[in-house]
N, C-alpha and C positions, 0 to 999 in steps of 0.2 A: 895807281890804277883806279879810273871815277867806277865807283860799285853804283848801282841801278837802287840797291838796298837803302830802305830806311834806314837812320842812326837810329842808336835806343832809345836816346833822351828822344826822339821827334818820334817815336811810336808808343815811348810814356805818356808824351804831353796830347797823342791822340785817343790814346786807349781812357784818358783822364776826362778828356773834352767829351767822348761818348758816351763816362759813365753819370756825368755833369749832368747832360744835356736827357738822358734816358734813362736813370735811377727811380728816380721821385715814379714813374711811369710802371715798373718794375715794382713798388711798393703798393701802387694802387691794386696793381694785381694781387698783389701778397693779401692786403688788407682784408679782401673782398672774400677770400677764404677764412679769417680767422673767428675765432668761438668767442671771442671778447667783442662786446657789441657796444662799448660804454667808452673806449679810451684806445689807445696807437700803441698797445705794448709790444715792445720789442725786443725777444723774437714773438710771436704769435703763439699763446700759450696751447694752442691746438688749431687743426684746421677743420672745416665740415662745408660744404656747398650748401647750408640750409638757407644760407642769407639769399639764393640765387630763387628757391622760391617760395621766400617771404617776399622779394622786388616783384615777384609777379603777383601777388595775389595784394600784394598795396595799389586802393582804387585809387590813393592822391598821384600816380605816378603816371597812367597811363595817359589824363587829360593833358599836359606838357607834354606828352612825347607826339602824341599824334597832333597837337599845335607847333612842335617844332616842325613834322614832316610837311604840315601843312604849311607853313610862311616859308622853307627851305624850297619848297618846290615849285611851287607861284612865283619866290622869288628870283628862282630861277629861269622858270619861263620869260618871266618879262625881261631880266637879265639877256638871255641867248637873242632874243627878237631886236632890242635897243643898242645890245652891244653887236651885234653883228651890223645892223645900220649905220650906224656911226663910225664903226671901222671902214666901211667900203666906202660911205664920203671924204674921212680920214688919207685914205691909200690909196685911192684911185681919183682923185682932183685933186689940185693945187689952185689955190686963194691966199688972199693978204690974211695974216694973222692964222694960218693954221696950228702953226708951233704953239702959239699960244692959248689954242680953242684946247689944241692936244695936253698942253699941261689942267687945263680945268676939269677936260674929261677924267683924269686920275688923280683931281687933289682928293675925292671921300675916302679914298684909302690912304692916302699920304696924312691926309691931319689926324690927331689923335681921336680917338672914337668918342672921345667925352666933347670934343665940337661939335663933331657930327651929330651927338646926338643931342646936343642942347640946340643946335640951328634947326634941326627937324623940329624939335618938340615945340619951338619959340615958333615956327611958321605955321606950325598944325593948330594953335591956339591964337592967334593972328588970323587964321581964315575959319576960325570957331569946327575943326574938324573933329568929332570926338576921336579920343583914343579907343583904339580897337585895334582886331588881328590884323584889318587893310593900312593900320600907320605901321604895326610890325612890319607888314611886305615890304610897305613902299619905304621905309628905311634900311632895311635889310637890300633892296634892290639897287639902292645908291651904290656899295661898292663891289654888290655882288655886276652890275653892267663893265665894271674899270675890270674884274679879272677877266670876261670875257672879252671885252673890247682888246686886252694888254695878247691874248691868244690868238685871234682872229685877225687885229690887226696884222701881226708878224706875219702869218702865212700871206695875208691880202700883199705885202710888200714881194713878197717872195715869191707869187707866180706872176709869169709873165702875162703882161696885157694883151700881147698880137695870139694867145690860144678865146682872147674874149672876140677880137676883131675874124679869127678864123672863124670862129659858130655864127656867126653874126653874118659875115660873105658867106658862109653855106646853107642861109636859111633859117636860122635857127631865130625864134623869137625871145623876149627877155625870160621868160617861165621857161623855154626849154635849154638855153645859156646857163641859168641856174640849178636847173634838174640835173643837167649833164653834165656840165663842166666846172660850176663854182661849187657845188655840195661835195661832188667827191674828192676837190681838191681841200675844203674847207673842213670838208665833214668832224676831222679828228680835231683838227684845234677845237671849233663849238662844241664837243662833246667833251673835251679836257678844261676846257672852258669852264661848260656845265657843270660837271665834275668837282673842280675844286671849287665855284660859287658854293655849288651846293653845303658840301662841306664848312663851307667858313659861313654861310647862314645858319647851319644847323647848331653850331657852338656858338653862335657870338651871345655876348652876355652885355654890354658897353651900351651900344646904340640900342639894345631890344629894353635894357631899364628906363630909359629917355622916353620910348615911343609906345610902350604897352600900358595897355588901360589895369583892368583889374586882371587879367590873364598873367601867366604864368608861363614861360618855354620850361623847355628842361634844364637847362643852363641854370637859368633862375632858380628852377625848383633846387637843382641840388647847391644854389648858393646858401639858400634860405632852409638847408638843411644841415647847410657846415654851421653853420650860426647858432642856428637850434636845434643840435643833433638827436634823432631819434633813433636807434637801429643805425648805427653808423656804418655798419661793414654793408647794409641797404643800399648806402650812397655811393658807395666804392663800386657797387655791381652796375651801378645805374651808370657811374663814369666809362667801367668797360664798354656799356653796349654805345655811350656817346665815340668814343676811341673808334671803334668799328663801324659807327657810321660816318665820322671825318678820314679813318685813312683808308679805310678802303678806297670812296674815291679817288684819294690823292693819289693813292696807286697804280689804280686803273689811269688816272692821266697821263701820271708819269709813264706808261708805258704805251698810251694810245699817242705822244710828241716827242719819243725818243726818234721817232723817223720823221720828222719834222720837217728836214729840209730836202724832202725827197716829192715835191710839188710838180707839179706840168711847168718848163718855162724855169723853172729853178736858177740860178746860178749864171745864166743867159746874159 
């Protein structure tokens, strides 16, 4: 008789891959309570919340944090504006060579981030640009447009055209076609879109060493604090509050596209 049930061995080899994959994660949090401020001992000779605020009252911490929200979110805006353009030329025309306009639009996430970030850095000094926060954005914005374009596209394929040809025979001009009828159908992908750009600008560490002048994200800062540790269980509190501003977005997307394919025109 076929059981529905997992075998044991295939709920070992899951419960192993989850603790794989989310241990190390579990440890940061441990760390970031312990009274040892000099080394990793394990178990944690005592615990105290005092490292939570010694992280607040350290002034090296707070200039990377508000330059991380600052390039995360710029790079985001220009993200949601370029990648939703490009998706709706993308999905709604057909021309020679689009398949392969579409593979270029997603190679800056597809190559490894140490190209991306030397062909930036190698073009920005080629057109004499200085490094500043504005080469953080505009490199951070290269693969922050592919996760929006990769959101916005799917929905643009997935509603139908004849609810664009209806507003259009009933009057409607192009601002009111998009007011009415492509935002509330797009609305959730660009905001998951948003969402996760935001997120993977605000940790990226790769392309932000290539393209930043003498500035520092927070990524950076807490590299350049694993190196030369000060106050280390500092570092650990400063990793939690990065954790809580990558997953929470992720979260919220994940549950603003689990109703994804519930479009105008859908399935048609």
């Amino acid at each position: 008789m076929h059981s529905d049930r997992a075998s044991l061995g295939l709920r070992i080899a899951a419960i192993g891959g989850l603790l794989f994959l989310h241990l190390p994660i579990l440890l940061i949090f441990l760390y970031a309570f312990t009274t040892e401020d000099k080394s990793y001992q394990f178990p944690p000779p005592g615990l105290t919340t005092q490292w939570f605020g010694v992280a607040w009252n350290r002034p090296d911490i707070w200039p990377p944090l508000y330059l991380s929200l600052w390039v995360a979110t710029i790079a985001t805006f220009l993200a949601m504006i370029l990648g939703t353009l490009v998706s709706a030329a993308m999905a709604r025309t057909s021309f020679f060579g689009r398949e392969q306009i579409s593979l270029l639009i997603i190679l800056p996430i597809a190559l490894p981030g140490v190209i991306t970030g030397m062909s930036l850095r190698s073009a920005f000094s080629i057109m004499d640009i200085p490094f500043s926060t504005w080469t953080i954005i505009l490199g951070h914005a290269t693969f922050c447009i592919v996760i929006v374009y990769n959101n916005a596209v799917a929905r643009f394929r997935r509603l139908s055209g004849g609810i664009l040809e209806a507003s259009a025979d009933l009057g409607a001009n192009a601002f009111q076609t998009f007011r009415y009828v492509l935002l509330p159908n797009l609305g959730t992908a660009l905001l998951a879109g948003g969402m996760l750009a935001f997120a993977l600008s605000f940790d990226e560490v790769i392309v932000t060493t290539f393209t930043a002048g003498q500035q520092s994200t927070l990524p950076i800062w807490m590299l350049q604090e694993l190196v030369r540790p000060r106050q280390r269980p500092v570092t650990n509190v400063v990793a939690i509050v990065v954790f809580t501003a990558t997953f929470v977005p992720i979260l919220i997307a994940y549950y603003l596209t689990r109703g994804g394919s519930e479009t105008a025109g859908a399935g048609k």
